[in-house]
FIRO-541951 format. One record per residue (C-alpha): residue number from 1; x, y, z. Coordinates in Angstrom, 3 decimals, decimal comma. Layout:
BEGIN
+-----+----------+----------+----------+
|   k |     east |    north |       up |
+-----+----------+----------+----------+
| NUM |        X |        Y |        Z |
...
+-----+----------+----------+----------+
***
This chain:
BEGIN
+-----+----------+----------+----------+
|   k |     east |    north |       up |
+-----+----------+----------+----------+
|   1 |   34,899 |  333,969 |  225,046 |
|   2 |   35,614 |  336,382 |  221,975 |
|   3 |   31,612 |  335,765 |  220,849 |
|   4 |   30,643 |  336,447 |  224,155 |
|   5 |   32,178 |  339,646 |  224,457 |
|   6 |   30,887 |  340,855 |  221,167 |
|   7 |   27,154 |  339,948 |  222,619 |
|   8 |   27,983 |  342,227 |  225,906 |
|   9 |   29,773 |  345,161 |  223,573 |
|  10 |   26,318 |  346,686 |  222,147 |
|  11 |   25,097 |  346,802 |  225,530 |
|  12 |   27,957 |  348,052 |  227,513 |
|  13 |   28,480 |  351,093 |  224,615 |
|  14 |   24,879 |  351,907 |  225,018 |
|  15 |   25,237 |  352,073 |  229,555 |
|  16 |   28,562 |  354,035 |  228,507 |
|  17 |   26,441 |  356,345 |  226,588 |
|  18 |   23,838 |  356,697 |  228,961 |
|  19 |   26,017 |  357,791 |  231,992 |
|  20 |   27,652 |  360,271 |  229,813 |
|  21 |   24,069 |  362,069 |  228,726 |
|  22 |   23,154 |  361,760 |  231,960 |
|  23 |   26,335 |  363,389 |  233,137 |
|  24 |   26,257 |  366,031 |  230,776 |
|  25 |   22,338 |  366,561 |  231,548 |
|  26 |   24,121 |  367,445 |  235,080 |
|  27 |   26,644 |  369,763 |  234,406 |
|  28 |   24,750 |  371,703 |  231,256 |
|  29 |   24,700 |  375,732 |  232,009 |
|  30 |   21,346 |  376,118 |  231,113 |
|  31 |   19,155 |  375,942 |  234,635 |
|  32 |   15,926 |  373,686 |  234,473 |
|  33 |   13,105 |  375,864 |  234,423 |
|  34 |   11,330 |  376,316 |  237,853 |
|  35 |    8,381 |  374,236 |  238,810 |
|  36 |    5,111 |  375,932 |  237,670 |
|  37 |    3,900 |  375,662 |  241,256 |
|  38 |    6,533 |  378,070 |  242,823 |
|  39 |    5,720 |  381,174 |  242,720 |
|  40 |    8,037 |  383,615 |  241,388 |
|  41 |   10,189 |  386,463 |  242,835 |
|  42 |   10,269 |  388,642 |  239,778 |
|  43 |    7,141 |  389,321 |  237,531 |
|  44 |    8,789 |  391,169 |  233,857 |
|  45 |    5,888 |  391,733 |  231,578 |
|  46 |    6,196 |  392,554 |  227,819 |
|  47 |    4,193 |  394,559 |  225,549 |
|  48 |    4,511 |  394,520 |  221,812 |
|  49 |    2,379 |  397,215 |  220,447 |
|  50 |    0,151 |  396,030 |  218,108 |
|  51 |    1,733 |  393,073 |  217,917 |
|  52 |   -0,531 |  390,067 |  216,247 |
|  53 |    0,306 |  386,630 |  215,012 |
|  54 |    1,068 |  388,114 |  211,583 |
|  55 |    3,661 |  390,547 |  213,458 |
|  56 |    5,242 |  387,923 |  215,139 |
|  57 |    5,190 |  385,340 |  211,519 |
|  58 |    6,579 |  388,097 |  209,681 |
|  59 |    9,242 |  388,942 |  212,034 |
|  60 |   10,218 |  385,082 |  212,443 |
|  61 |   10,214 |  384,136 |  208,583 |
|  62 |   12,440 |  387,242 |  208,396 |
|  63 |   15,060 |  386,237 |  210,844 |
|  64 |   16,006 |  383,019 |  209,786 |
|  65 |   12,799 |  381,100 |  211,119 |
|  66 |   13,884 |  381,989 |  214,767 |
|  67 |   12,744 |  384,168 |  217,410 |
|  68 |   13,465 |  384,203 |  221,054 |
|  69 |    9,709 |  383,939 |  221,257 |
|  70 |   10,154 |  380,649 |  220,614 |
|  71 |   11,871 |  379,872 |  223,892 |
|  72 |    8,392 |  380,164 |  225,728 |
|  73 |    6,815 |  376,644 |  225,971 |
|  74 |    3,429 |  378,200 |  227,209 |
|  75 |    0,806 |  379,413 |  224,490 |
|  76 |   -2,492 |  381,161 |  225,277 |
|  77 |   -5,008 |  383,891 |  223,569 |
|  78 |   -6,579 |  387,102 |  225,394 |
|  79 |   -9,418 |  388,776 |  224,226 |
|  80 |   -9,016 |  392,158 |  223,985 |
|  81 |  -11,751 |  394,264 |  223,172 |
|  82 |  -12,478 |  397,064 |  225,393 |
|  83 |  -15,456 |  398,326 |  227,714 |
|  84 |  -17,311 |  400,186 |  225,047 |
|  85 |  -15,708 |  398,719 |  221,685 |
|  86 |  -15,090 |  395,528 |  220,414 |
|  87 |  -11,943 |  397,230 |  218,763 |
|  88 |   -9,827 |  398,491 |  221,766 |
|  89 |   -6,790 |  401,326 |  222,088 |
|  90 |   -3,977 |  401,088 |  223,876 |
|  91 |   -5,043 |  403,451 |  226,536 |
|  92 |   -8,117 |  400,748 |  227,816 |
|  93 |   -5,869 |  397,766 |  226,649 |
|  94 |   -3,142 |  398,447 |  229,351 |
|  95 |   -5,721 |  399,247 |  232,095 |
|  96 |   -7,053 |  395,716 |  231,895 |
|  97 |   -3,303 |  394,443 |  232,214 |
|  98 |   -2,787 |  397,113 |  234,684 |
|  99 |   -6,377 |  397,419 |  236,930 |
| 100 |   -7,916 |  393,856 |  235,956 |
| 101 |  -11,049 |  395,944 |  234,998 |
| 102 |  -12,476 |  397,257 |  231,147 |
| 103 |  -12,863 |  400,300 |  230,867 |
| 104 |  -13,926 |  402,890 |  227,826 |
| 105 |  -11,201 |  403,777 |  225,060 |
| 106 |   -8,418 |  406,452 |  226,137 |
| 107 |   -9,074 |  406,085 |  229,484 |
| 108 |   -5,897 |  405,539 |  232,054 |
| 109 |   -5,847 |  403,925 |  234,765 |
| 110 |   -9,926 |  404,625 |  235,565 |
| 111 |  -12,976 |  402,586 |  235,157 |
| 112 |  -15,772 |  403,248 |  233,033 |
| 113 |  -17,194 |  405,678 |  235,208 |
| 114 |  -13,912 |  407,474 |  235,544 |
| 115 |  -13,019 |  406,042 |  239,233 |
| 116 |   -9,003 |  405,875 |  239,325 |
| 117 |   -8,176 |  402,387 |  240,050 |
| 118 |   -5,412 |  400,842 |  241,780 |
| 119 |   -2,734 |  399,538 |  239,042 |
| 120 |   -1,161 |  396,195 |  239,784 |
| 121 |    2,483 |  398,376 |  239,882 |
| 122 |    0,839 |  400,299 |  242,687 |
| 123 |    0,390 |  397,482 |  244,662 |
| 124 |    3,455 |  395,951 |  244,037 |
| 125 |    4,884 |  398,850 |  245,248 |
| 126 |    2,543 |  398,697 |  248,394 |
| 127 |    4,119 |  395,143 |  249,116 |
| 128 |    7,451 |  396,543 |  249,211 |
| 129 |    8,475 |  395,081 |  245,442 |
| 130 |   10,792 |  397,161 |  243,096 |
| 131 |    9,011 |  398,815 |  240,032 |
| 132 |    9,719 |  399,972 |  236,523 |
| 133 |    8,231 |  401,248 |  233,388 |
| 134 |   10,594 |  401,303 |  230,017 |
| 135 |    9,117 |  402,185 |  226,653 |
| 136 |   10,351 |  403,004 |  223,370 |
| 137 |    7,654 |  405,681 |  223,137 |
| 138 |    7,106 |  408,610 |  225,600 |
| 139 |    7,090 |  407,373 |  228,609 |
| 140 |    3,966 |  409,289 |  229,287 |
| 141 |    2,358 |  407,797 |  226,239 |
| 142 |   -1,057 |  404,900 |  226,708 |
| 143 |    0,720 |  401,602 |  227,802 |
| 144 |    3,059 |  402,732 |  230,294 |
| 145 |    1,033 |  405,573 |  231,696 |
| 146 |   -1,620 |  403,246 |  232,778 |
| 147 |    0,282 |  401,614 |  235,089 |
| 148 |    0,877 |  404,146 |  237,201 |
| 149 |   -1,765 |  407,575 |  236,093 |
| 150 |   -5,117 |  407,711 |  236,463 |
| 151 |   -6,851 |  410,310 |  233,732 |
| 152 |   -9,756 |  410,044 |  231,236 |
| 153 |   -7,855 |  411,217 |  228,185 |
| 154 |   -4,503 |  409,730 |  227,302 |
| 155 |   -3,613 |  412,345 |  226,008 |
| 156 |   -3,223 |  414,109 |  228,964 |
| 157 |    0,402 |  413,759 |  229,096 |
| 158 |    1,718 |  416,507 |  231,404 |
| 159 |   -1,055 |  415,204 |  234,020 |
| 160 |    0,297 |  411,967 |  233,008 |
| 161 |    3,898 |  413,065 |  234,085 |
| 162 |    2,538 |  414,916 |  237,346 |
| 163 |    0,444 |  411,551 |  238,579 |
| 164 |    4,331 |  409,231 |  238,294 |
| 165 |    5,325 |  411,373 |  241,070 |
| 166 |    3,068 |  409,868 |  243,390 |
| 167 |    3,962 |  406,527 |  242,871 |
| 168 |    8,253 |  406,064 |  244,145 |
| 169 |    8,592 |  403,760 |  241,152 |
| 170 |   12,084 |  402,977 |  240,465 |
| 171 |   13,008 |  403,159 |  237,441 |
| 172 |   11,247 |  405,345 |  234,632 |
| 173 |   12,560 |  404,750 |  230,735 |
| 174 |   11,059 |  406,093 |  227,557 |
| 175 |   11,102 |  409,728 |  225,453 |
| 176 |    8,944 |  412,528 |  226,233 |
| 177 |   11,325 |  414,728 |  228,227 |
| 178 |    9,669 |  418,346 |  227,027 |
| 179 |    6,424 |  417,094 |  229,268 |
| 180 |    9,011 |  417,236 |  232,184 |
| 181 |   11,123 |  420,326 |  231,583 |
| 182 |    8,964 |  422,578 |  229,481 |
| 183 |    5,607 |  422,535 |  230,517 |
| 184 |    2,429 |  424,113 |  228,176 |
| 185 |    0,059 |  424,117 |  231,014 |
| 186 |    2,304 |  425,699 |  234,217 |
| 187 |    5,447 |  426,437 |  235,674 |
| 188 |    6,395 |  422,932 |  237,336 |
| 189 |    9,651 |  421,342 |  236,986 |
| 190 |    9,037 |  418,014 |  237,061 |
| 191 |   13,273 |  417,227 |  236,929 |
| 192 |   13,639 |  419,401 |  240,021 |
| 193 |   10,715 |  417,518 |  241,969 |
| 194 |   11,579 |  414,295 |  240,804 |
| 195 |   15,337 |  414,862 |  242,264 |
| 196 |   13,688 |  416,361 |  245,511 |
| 197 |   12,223 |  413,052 |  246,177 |
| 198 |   15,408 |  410,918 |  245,878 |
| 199 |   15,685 |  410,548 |  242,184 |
| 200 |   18,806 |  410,336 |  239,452 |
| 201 |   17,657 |  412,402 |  236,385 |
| 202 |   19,362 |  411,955 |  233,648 |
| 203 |   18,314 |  412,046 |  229,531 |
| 204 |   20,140 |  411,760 |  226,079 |
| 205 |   21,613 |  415,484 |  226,019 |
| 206 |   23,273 |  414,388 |  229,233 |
| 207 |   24,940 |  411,700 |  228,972 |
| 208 |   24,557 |  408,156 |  226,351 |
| 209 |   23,004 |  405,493 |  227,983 |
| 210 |   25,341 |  402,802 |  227,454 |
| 211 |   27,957 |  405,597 |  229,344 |
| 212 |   25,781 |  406,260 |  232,507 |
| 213 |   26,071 |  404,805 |  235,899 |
| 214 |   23,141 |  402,676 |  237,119 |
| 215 |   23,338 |  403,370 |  240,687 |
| 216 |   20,841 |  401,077 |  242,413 |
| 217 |   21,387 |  403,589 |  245,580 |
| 218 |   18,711 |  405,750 |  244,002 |
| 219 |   15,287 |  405,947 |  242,141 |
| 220 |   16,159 |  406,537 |  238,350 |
| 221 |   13,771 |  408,125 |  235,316 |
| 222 |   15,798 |  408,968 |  231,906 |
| 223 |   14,514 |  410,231 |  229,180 |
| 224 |   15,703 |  409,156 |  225,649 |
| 225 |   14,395 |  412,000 |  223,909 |
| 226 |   12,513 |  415,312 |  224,136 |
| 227 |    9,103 |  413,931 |  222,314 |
| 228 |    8,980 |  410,337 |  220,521 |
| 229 |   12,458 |  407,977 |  220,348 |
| 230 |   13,381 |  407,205 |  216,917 |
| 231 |   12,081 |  404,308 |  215,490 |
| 232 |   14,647 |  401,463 |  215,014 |
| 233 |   15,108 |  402,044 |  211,204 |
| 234 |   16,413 |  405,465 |  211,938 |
| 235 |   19,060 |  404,678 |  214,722 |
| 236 |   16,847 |  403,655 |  218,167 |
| 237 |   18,559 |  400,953 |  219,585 |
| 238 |   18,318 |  400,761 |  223,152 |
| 239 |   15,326 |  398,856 |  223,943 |
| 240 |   17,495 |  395,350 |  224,521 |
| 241 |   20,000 |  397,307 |  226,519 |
| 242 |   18,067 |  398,932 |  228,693 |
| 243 |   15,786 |  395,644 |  229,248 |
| 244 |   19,195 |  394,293 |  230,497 |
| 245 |   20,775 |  396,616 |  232,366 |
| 246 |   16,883 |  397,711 |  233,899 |
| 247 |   16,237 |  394,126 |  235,175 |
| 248 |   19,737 |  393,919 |  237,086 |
| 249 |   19,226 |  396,913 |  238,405 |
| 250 |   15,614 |  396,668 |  239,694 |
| 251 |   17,120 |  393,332 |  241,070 |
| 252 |   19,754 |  395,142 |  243,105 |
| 253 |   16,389 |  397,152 |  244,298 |
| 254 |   14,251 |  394,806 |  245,061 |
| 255 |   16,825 |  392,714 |  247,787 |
| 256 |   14,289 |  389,760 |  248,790 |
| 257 |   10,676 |  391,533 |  247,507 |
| 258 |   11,506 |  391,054 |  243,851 |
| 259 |   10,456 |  393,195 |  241,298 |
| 260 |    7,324 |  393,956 |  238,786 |
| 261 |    8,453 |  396,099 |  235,558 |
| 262 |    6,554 |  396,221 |  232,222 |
| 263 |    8,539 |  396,546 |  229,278 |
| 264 |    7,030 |  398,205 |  225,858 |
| 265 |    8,054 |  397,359 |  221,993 |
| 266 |    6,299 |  400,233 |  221,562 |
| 267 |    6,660 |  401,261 |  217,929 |
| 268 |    5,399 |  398,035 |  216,264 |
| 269 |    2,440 |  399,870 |  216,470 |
| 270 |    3,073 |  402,797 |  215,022 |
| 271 |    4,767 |  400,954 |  211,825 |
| 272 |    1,425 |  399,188 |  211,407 |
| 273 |   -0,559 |  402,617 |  211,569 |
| 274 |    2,011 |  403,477 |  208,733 |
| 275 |    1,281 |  400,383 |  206,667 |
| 276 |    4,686 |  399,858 |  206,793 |
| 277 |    5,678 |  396,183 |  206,904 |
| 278 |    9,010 |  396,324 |  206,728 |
| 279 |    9,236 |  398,654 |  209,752 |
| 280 |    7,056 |  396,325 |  211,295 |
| 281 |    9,109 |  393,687 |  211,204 |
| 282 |   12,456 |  395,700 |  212,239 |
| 283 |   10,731 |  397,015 |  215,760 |
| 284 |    9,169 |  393,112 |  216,141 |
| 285 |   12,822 |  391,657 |  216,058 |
| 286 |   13,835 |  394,879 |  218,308 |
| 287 |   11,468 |  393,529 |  220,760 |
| 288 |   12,282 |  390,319 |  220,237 |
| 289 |   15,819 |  390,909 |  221,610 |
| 290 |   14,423 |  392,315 |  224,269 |
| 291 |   12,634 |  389,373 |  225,193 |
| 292 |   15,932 |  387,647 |  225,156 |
| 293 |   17,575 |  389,556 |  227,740 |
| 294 |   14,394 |  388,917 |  229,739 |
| 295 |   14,539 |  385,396 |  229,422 |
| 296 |   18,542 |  385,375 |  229,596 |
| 297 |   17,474 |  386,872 |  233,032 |
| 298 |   14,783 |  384,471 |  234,296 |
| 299 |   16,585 |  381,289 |  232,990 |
| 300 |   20,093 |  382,324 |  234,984 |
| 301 |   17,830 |  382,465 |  238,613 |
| 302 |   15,147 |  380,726 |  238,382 |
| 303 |   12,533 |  382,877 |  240,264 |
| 304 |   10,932 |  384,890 |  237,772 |
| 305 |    8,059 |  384,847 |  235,466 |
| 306 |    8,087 |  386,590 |  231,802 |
| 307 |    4,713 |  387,155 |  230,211 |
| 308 |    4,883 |  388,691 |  226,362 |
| 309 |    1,685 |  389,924 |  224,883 |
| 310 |   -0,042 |  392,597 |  223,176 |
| 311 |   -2,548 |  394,792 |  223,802 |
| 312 |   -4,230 |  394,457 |  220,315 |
| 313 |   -3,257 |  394,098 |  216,683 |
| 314 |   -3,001 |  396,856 |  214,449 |
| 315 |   -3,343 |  396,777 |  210,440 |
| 316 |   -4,987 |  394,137 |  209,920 |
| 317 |   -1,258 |  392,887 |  208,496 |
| 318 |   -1,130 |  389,598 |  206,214 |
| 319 |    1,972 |  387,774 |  204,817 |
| 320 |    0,945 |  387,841 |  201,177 |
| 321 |    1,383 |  385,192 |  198,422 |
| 322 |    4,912 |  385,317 |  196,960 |
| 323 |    6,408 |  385,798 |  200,522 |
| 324 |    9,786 |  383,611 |  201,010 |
| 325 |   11,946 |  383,164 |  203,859 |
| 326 |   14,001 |  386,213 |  204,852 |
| 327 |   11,650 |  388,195 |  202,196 |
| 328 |    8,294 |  389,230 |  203,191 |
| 329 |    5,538 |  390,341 |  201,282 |
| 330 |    3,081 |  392,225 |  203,897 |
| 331 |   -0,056 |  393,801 |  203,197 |
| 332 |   -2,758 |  395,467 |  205,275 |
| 333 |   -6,813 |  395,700 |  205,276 |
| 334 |   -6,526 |  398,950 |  207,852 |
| 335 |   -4,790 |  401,687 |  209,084 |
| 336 |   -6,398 |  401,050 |  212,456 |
| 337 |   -6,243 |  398,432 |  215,404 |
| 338 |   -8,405 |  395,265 |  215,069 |
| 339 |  -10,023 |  393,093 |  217,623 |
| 340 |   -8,492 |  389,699 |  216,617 |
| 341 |   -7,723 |  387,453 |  220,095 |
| 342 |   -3,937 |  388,267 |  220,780 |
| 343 |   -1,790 |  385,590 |  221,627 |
| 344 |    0,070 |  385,424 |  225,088 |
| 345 |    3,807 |  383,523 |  225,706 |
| 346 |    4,651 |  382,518 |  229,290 |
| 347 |    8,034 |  381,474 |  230,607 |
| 348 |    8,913 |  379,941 |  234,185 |
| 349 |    7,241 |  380,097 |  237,648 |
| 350 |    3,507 |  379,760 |  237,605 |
| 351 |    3,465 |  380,331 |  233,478 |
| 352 |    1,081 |  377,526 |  232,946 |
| 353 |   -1,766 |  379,591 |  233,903 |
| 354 |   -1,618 |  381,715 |  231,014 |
| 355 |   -2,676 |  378,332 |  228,465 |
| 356 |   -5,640 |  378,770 |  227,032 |
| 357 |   -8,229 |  381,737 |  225,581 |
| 358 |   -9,328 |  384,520 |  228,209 |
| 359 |  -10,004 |  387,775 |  228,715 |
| 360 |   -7,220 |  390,797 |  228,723 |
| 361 |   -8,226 |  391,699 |  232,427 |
| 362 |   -7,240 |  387,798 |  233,091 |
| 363 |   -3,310 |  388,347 |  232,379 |
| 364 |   -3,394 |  391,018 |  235,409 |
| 365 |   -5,402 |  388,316 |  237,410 |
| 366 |   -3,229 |  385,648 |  236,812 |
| 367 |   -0,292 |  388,131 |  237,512 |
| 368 |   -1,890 |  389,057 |  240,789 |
| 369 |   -2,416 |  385,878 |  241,573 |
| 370 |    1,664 |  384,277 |  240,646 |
| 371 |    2,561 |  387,371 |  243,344 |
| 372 |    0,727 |  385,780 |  245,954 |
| 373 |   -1,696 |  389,223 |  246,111 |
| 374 |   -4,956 |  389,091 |  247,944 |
| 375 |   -7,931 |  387,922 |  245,733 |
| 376 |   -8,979 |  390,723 |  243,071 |
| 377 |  -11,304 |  393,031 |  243,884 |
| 378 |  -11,143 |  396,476 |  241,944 |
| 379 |   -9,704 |  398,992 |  243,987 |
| 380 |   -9,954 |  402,854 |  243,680 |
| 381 |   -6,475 |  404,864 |  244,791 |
| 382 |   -6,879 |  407,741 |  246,574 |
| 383 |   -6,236 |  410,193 |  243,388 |
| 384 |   -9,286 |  411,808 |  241,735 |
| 385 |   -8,841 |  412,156 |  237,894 |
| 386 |   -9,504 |  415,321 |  235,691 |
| 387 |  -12,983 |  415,941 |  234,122 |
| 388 |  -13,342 |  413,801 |  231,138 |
| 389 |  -13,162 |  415,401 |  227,286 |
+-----+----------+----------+----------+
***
């Protein structure tokens, strides 16, 4: 009997085992992603400036060989030249997220032959969903503006400011509070008209942001400084924060439409304009914690879909020879953008569909499509644009 026993024990410890993985499997905290046929609720998409493959490498090997990027499991590539360059800006780069469409460097929000388009956070907004824009640049600057303005210049930032009023977006994050208060080009108070339509206004010399009330009662737009934010080296730290406390509250908004928001690292860019690697890598990992409070989000209900790109890269950046973990040697061939193919990350609902190499005016079809929006077909709003420089 005692040599029988022995000949059951191997198998009984490995049954023993297997009821208590599959019991723990159960009762683990972290939810099981969402089929990629359901579509989601929520659509969060993030934008790291100028943000390549060498960006992201250098920001990884920096960090212990982890980023939150890593939590994605879908890969693809976008193209992302623009309408009349193979090298684009970030002005034509976010209208093909934004509008589906190329169109010529600088412009916002237009085609090529300056015909404001409809921007995917205009329609979301027509179907009832929450919106929001957050930035770590003026919130008036290329990438958010085209969302939501439709100019030829992007630099056209108080007509920028003028065109979010005619959108009720919900929520409104970034610096650039003098093209609000203190007008060059007339009189208007945008703080006083954005309050007469329903809005909270609130910015730094108010009030902290980690002290204010985010009243979901209300539209909100705060400004986090009067021109540019800080970069991250110098004391800019709210991007994660506000990527948490923005998604909760554009879910309190939303009830059962769910929400679209885009979300900008904006500042990688400008570090790469710099030739500054290490600042590089400093707003990448800022970003990158922002991407984990959008993913902390999606995983805990289930329903939404994160999307992290780029809109180009910028520098030309390399990890040199001699490089080591947690000590980078960068270098760059440009003080410019470049027109390598970006890479796109996915995460739950419908993600699969962003696998593979396609254009930049694809991500805002695919978008489009996860939302359950009509078919694509370019749209012009009922705006007119300025005369083009």
């Amino acid at each position: 009997m005692l040599k029988r026993l022995l000949r059951q024990l191997p198998g009984k410890i490995m049954l023993l085992y297997g009821i208590c993985f599959f019991i723990w499997g159960c009762s683990s905290s972290k939810p099981v992603e969402t089929s990629s046929n359901d579509r989601p609720k929520n659509v969060i998409l993030m934008i790291g400036d100028g943000m390549g493959l060498s960006q992201i490498s250098a920001a990884m090997f920096s960090n212990n060989n982890r980023l939150n990027l890593e939590q994605m499991p879908v890969l693809g590539f976008h193209k992302s030249y623009s309408y009349d360059d193979l090298v684009t800006d970030s002005a034509a780069g976010a209208t093909a997220f934004a509008c589906g469409i190329k169109t010529f460097n600088g412009a916002i929000g237009v085609d090529k032959d300056t015909l404001p388009l409809k921007t995917i956070l205009e329609e979301a907004e027509e179907n009832g969903m929450a919106t929001g824009l957050i930035a770590t640049s003026t919130i008036v600057h290329a990438t958010p503006a085209a969302f939501i303005a439709h100019v030829v210049s992007r630099e056209q930032y108080e007509e920028i400011a003028v065109d979010m009023l005619k959108t009720p977006i919900d929520l409104l994050i970034g610096g650039g509070k003098k093209y609000f208060d203190r007008r060059e080009n007339d009189n208007r108070n945008l703080y006083t008209e954005f309050q007469q339509k329903g809005y909270k206004v609130s910015d730094y010399s108010q009030e902290e942001m980690t002290e204010m009330q985010w009243d979901p009662s209300s539209n909100f737009l705060y400004l986090t400084a009067d021109k540019h934010p800080l970069n991250v080296a110098a004391g800019r730290d709210y991007l994660p924060y506000a990527t948490k406390k923005g998604l909760e509250f554009l879910e309190k908004r939303s009830k059962d439409k769910g929400f679209f928001i885009m979300i900008e690292g904006s500042q990688i860019d400008w570090a790469c304009h710099a030739n500054d690697g290490k600042l590089a890598i400093k707003e990448a990992l800022d970003f990158d914690r922002a991407i984990g409070e959008a993913l902390n989000f999606a995983r805990e209900r289930g329903n939404t879909l994160v999307i992290v790109t780029a809109d180009h890269e910028c520098g030309g950046m390399a990890l040199n020879p001699g490089s080591k973990m947690n000590k980078i040697e960068t270098a760059f061939t440009t003080i410019n953008h470049t027109a390598t193919i970006i890479p796109v990350f996915a995460y739950g609902p419908m993600s699969k569909q962003f696998s593979g190499i396609f254009e930049n005016t694809s991500i805002n079809t695919k978008m489009r499509n996860a939302l359950g929006f009509p078919e694509h077909k370019p749209q012009t709003t009922n705006g007119s644009t300025n005369d083009r420089k």
